[in-house]
Every structure is written in structure tokens, then in C-alpha cells.
ZADO-1210 file (C-alpha; in nm, 4 decimals, padded with zeros to 6 digits):
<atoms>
<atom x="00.7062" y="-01.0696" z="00.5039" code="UNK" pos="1"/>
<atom x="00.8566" y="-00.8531" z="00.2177" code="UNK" pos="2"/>
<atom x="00.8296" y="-00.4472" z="00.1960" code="UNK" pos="3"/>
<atom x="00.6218" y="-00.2854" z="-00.0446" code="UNK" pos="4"/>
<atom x="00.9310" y="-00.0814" z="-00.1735" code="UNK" pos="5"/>
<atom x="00.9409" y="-00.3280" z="-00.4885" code="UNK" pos="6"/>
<atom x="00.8293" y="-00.0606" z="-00.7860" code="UNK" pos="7"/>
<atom x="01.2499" y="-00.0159" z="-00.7964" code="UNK" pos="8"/>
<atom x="01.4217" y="-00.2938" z="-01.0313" code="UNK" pos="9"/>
<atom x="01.7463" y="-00.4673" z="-00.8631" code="UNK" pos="10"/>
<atom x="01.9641" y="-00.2313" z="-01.1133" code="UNK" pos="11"/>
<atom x="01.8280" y="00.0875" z="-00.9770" code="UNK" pos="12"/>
<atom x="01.8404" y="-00.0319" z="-00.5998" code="UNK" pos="13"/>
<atom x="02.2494" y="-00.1136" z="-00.6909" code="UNK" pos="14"/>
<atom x="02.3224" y="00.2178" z="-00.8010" code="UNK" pos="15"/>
<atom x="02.1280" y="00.3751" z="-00.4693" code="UNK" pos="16"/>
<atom x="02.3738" y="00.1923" z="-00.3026" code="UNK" pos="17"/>
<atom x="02.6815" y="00.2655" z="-00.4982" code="UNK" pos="18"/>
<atom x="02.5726" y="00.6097" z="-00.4716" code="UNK" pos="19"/>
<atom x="02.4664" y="00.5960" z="-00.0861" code="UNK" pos="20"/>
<atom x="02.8259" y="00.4218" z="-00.0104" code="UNK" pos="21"/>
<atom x="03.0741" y="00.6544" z="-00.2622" code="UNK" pos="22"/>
<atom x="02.9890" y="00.9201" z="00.0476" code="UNK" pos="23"/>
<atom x="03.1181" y="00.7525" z="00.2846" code="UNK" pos="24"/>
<atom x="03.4459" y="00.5479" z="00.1856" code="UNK" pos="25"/>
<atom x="03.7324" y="00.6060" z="00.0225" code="UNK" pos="26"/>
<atom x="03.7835" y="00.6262" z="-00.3682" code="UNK" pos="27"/>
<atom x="03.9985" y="00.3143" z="-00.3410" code="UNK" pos="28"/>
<atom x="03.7335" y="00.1766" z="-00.1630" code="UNK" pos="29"/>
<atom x="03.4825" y="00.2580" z="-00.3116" code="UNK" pos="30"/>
<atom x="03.6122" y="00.0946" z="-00.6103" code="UNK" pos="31"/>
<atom x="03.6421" y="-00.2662" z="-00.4704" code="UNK" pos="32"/>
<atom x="03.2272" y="-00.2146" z="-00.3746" code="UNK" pos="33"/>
<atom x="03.2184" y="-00.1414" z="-00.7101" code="UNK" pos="34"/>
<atom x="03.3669" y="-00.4212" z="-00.8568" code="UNK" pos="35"/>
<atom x="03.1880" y="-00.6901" z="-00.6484" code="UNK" pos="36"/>
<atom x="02.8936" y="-00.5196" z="-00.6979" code="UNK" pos="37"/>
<atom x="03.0025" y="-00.5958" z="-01.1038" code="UNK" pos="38"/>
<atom x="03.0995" y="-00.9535" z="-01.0032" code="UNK" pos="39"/>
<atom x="02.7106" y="-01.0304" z="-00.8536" code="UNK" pos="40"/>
<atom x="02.5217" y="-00.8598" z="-01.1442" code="UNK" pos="41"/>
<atom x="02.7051" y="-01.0982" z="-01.3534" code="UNK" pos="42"/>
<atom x="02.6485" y="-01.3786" z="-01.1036" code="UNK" pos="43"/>
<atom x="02.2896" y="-01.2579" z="-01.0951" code="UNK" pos="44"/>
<atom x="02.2321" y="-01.2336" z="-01.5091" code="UNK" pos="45"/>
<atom x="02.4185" y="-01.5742" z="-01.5571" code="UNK" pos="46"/>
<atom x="02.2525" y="-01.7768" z="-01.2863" code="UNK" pos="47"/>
<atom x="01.8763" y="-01.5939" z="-01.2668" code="UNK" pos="48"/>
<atom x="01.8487" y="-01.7430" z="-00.9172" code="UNK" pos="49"/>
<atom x="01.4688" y="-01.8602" z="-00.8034" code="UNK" pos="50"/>
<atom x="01.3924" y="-01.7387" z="-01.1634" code="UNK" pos="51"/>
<atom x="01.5810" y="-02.0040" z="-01.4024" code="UNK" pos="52"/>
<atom x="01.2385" y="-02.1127" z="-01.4957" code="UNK" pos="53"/>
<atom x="01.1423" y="-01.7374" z="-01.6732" code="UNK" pos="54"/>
<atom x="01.4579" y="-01.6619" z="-01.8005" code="UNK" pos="55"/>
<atom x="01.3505" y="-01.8043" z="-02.1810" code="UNK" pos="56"/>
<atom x="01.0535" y="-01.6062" z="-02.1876" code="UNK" pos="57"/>
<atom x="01.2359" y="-01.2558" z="-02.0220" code="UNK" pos="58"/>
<atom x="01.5130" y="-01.2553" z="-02.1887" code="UNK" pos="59"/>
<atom x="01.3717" y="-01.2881" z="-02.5451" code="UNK" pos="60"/>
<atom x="01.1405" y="-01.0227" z="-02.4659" code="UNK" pos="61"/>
<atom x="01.4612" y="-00.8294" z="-02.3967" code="UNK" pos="62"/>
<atom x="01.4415" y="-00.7971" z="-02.0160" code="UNK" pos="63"/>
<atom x="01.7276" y="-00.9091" z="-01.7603" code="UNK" pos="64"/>
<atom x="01.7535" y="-01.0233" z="-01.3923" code="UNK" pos="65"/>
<atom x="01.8692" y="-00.7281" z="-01.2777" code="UNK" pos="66"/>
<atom x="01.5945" y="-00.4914" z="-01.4812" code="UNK" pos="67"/>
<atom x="01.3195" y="-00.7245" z="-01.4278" code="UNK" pos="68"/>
<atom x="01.3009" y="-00.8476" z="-01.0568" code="UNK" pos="69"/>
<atom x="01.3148" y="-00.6001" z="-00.7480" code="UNK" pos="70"/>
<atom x="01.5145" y="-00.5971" z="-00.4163" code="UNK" pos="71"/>
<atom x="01.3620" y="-00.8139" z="-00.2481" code="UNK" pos="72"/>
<atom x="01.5193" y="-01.1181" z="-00.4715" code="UNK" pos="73"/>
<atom x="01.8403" y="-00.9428" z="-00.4246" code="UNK" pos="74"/>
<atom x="02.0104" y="-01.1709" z="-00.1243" code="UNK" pos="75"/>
<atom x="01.8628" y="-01.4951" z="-00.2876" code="UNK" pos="76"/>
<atom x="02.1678" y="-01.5520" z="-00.4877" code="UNK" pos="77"/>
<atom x="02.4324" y="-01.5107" z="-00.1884" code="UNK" pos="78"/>
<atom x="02.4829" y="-01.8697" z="-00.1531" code="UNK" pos="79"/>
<atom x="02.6002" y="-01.9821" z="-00.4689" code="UNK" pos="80"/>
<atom x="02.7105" y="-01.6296" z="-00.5673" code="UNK" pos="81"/>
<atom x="02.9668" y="-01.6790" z="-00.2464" code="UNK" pos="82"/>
<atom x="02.9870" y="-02.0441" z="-00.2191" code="UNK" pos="83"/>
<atom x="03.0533" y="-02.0944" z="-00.6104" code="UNK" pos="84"/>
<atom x="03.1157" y="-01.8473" z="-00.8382" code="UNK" pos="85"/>
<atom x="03.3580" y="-01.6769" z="-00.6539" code="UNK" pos="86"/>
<atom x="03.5929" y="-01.9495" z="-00.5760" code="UNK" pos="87"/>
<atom x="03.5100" y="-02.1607" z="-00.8816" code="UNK" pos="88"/>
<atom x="03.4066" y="-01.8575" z="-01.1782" code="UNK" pos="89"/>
<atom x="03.6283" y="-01.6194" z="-01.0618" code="UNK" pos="90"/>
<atom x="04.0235" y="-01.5776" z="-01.0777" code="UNK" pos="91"/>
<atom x="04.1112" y="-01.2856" z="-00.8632" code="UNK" pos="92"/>
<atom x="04.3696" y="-01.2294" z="-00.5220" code="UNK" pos="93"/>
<atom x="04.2729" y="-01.2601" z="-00.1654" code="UNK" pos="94"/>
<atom x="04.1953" y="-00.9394" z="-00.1515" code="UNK" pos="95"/>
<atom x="03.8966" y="-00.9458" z="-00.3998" code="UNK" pos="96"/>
<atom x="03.8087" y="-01.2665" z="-00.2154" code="UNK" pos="97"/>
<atom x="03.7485" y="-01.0792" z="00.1316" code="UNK" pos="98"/>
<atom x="03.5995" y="-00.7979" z="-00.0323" code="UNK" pos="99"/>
<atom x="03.3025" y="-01.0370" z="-00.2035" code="UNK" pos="100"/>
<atom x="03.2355" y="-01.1501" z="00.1900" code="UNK" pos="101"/>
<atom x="03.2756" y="-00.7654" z="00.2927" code="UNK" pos="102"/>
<atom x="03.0542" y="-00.5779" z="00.0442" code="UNK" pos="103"/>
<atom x="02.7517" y="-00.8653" z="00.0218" code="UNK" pos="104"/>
<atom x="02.7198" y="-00.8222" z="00.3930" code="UNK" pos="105"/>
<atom x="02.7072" y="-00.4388" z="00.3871" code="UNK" pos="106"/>
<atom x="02.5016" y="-00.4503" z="00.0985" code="UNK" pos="107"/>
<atom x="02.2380" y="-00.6909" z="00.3122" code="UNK" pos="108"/>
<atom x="02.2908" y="-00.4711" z="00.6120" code="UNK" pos="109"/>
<atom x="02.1824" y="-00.1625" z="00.3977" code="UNK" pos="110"/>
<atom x="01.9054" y="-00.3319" z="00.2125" code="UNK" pos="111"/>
<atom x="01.7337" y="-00.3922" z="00.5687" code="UNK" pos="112"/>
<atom x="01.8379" y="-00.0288" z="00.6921" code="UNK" pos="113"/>
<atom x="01.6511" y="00.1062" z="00.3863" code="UNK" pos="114"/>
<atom x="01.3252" y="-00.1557" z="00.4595" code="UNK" pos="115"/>
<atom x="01.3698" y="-00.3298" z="00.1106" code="UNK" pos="116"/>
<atom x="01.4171" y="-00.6630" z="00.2805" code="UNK" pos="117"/>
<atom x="01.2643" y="-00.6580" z="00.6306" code="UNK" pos="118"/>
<atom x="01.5583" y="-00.9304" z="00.7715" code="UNK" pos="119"/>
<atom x="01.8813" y="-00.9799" z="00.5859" code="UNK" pos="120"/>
<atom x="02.0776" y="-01.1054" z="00.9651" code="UNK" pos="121"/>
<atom x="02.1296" y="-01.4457" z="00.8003" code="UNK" pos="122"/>
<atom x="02.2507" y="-01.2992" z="00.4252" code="UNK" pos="123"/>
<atom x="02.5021" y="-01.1451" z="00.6642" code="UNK" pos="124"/>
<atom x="02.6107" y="-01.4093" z="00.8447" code="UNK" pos="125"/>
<atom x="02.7006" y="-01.5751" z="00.5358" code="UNK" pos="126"/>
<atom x="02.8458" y="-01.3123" z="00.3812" code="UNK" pos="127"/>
<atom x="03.0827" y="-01.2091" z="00.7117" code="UNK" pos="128"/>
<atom x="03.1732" y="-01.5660" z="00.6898" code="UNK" pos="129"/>
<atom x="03.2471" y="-01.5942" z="00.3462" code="UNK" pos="130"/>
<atom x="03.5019" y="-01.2922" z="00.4172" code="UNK" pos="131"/>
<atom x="03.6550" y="-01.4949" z="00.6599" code="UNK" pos="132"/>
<atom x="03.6852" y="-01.7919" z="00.4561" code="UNK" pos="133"/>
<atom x="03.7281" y="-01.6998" z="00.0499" code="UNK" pos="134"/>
<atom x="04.0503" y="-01.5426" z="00.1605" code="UNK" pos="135"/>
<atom x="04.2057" y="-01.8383" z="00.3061" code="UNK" pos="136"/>
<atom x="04.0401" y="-02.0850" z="00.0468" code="UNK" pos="137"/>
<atom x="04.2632" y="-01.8233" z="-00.2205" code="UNK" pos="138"/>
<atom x="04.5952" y="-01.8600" z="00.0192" code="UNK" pos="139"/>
<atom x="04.5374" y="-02.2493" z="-00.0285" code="UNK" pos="140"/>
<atom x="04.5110" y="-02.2545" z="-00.3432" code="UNK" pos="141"/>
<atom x="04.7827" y="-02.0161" z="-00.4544" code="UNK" pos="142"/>
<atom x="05.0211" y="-02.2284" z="-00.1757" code="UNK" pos="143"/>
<atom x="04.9230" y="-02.6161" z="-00.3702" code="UNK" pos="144"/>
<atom x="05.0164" y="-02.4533" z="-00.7558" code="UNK" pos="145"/>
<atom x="05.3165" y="-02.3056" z="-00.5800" code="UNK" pos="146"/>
<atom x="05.3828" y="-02.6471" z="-00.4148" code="UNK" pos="147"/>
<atom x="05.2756" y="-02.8626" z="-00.7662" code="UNK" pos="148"/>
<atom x="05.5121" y="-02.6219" z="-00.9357" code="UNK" pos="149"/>
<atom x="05.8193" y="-02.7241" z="-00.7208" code="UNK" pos="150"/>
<atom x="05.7169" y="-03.0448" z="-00.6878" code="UNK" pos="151"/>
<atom x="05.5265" y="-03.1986" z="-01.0224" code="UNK" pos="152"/>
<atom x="05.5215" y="-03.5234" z="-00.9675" code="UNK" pos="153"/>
<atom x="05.5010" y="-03.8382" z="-01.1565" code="UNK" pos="154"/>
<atom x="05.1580" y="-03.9022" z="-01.3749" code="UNK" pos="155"/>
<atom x="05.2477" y="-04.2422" z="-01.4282" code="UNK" pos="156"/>
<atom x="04.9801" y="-04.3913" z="-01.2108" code="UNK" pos="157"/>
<atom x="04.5534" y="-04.3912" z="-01.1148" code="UNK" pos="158"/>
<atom x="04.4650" y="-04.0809" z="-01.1855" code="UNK" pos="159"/>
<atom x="04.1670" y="-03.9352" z="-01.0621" code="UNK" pos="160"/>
<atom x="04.0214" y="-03.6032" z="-01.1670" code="UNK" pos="161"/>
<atom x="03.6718" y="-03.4895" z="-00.9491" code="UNK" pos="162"/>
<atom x="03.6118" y="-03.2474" z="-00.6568" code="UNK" pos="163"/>
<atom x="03.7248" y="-03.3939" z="-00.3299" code="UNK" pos="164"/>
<atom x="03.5413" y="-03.3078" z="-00.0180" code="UNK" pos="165"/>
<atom x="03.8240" y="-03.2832" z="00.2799" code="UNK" pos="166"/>
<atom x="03.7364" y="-03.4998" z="00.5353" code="UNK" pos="167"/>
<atom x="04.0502" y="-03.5883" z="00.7391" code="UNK" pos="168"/>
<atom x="04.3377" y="-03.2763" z="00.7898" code="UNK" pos="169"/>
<atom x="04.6635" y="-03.3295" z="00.9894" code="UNK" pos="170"/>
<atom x="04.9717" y="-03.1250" z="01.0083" code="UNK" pos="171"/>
<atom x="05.1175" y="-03.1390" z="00.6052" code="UNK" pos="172"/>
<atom x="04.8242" y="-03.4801" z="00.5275" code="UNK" pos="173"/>
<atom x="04.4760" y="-03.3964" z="00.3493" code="UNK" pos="174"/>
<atom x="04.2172" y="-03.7231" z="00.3280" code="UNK" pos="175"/>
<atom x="03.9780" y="-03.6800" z="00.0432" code="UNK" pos="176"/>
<atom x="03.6507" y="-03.7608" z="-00.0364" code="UNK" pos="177"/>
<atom x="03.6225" y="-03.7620" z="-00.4190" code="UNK" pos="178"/>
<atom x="03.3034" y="-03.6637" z="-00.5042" code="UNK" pos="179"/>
<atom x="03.1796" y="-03.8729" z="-00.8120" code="UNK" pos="180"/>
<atom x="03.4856" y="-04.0431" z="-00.9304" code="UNK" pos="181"/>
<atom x="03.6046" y="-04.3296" z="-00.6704" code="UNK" pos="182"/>
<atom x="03.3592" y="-04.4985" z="-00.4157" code="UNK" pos="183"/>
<atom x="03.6185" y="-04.4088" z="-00.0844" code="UNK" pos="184"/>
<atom x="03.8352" y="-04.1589" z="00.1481" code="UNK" pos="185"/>
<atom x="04.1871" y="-04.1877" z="-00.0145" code="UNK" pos="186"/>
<atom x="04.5077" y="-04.0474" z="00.1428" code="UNK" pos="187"/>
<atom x="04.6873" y="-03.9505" z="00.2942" code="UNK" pos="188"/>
<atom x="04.7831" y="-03.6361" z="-00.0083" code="UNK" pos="189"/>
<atom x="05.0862" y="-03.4418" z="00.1301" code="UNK" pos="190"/>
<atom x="05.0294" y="-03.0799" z="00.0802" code="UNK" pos="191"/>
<atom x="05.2708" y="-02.8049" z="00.2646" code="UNK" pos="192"/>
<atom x="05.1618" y="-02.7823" z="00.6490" code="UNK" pos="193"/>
<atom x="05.0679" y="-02.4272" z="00.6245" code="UNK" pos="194"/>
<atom x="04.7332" y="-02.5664" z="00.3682" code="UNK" pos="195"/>
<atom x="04.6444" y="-02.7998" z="00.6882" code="UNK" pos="196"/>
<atom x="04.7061" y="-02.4743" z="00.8604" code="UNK" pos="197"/>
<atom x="04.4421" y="-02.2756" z="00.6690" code="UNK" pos="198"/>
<atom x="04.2185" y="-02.5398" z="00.5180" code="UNK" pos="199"/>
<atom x="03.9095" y="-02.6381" z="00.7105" code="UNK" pos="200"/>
<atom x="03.6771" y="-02.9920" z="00.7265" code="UNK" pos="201"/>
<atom x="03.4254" y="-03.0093" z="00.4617" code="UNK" pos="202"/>
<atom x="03.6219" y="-02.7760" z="00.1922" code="UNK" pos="203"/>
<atom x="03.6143" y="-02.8503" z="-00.1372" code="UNK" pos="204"/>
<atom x="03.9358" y="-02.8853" z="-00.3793" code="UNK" pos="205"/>
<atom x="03.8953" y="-02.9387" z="-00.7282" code="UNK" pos="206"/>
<atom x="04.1656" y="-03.1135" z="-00.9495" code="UNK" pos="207"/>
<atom x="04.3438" y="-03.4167" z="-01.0281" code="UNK" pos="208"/>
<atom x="04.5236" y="-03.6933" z="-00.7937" code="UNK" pos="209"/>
<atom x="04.7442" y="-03.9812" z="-00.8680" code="UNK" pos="210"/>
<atom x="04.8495" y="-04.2766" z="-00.6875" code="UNK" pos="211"/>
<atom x="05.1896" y="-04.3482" z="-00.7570" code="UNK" pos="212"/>
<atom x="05.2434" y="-04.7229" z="-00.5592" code="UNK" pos="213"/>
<atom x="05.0952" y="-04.6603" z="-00.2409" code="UNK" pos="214"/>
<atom x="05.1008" y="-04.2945" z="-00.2470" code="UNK" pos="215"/>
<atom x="04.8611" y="-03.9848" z="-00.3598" code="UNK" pos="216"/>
<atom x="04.9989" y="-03.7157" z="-00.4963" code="UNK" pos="217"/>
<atom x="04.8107" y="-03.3567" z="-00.6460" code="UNK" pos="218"/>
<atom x="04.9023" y="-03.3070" z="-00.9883" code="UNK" pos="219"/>
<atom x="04.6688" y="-03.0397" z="-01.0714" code="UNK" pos="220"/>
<atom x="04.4801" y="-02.8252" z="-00.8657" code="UNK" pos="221"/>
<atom x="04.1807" y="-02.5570" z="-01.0225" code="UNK" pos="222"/>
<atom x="03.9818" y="-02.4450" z="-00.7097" code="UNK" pos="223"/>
<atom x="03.9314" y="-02.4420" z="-00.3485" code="UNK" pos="224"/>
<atom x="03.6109" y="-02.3555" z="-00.2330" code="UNK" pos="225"/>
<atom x="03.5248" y="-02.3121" z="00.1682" code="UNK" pos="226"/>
</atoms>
């Protein structure tokens, strides 16, 4: 069931919460709400989620996502907002990784404190989780371009650039699950221990492999994504 508080556009419902929020934290603070706040309008105008289908006819009529649709559509980008364009659009520390996670969830929380969406509890399980996560998905990534830049290794071998799903992890070994480009699990990849430390099943890692003999190695690495 969805409120009848819609009359507000999204824009005008994220500066009420800018505004409401600015009160209550810190000026440093307040600026990283402000910033992911930045980050998921852009999400939100790039990817017009549920709405891809109107976005020809709004948008030449001059209108936006944000100006057009009201609150209520406001959590319906979370997924891909948190599970994609931060991890894959967005080059920024750990810190702006945990506070994407951190400011999504309040912002649900609020959004069902002021009745524009009657039940945001799963928006902010997803979002506490994705403060949990984003961070250490950053840490891995920074720790494998560390590790590729002290170790590039030979590209004289089968190369294969995809996404790989992880779907084996022990102590310093990754097995991958390339996602379009090879039809099985390869590995083991050595990658520093601390990665099989952080990493989880099911991640994500996009970049480029090569089998030198009998061995994988990363040669490039662009994203990890939880």
C-alpha cells in the first residue's frame, strides 16, 4: 500500500531530508549524506529505474526522474544503485563505500518515519548490508592492483577478460566462475591471503586472467562488487 503524500517530486523529498538531517549531524557529516545523496540522483537520472520505458517521452518534454516521479519510487533503485553503480560506476575510498550503505538506509528509515513509504525494513536491510560489504569489496580491490603492481605477471598466455563469479575461496586461492567468456570454474588464481580474508562466495571481480602453463594469474583487475 503506498501513502498519499505523493504531490512532492523525489527532488523536493531529498532536500527535506538534507535539510531534516543537517540538524542533527555534524558538518563533516553532513557532507558525506550529501554527497551520496549526489551519487543516487545521478544513479536515479542515468538509470530511470521501473521508468526506462518513459524516459524518451519525459525527458524531451524536459522533465527528469527526480522532478517527475514522487517518493514512493524512491527505494526502487537501491539494488542496482548499491549492487552496481557503486562498485562498478563509481571510483571513490572505503569510506564513501560505507557511507552509500549508511545514508540509503537512513534515508529508507526516514522515508517510513515521515509515512512516504509505509515499509522500507527490507531497503534497509540492503542498504545496512551494503555498508558492511562495499567497504571490504573497496579493500579487495585496492589490495589485487597493489598486488598486480608488485607482481605483473607474464601476458604471454590464454587470456581471458569477463566478470568472474567467486565460487571456491581458500587461504591466498580464488576459483572463478567467468561469467560469459569460458564454459568452467578455473583456478586456482593466487591473490594475497588477506583478499580470501575479506572476499566472500558469490562476489563478483571484473578483469582479465591468464593461464601461463598450468597456472592463472590476474593481470588486470577493474571492480569488485559484493
Amino acid at each position: 500500500m503506498k501513502t498519499p503524500l505523493q504531490t512532492k517530486t523525489i527532488s523536493q523529498v531529498f532536500e527535506e531530508f538534507l535539510a531534516d538531517q543537517k540538524t542533527r549531524i555534524s558538518e563533516k557529516t553532513f557532507s558525506k549524506y550529501r554527497s551520496i545523496i549526489s551519487l543516487y540522483t545521478s544513479y536515479l537520472e542515468s538509470y530511470w529505474p521501473g521508468h526506462d520505458d518513459e524516459y524518451d517521452k519525459i525527458t524531451k518534454a524536459g522533465g527528469k526522474f527526480c522532478g517527475t516521479f514522487g517518493p514512493e519510487e524512491i527505494t526502487s533503485g537501491y539494488g542496482e544503485f548499491l549492487d552496481y553503480f557503486m562498485p562498478r560506476k563509481v571510483m571513490c575510498g572505503t569510506a564513501t563505500m560505507q557511507a552509500a550503505g549508511t545514508v540509503t538506509k537512513k534515508l529508507a528509515k526516514w522515508l517510513s518515519e515521515k509515512g512516504y513509504i509505509e515499509d522500507t525494513e527490507d531497503a534497509q536491510e540492503q542498504a545496512g548490508e551494503a555498508a558492511r560489504n562495499l567497504p571490504n569489496a573497496q579493500k579487495v580491490l585496492d589490495l589485487l592492483n597493489a598486488y598486480l603492481d608488485e607482481n605483473g605477471g607474464d601476458r604471454n598466455g590464454t587470456e581471458i577478460q569477463d566478470h568472474f563469479m567467486i565460487e571456491r575461496i581458500e587461504p591466498g586461492k580464488l576459483w572463478l566462475n567467468p561469467l560469459t567468456a569460458h564454459p568452467t570454474v578455473i583456478g586456482p588464481v593466487p591473490v594475497p591471503k588477506q583478499v580470501t580474508e575479506l572476499c566472500e562466495m558469490g562476489w563478483d571481480i571484473g578483469g582479465v586472467v591468464v593461464k601461463v602453463g598450468k597456472v592463472w594469474r590476474w593481470i588486470e583487475v577493474w571492480n569488485v562488487s559484493p
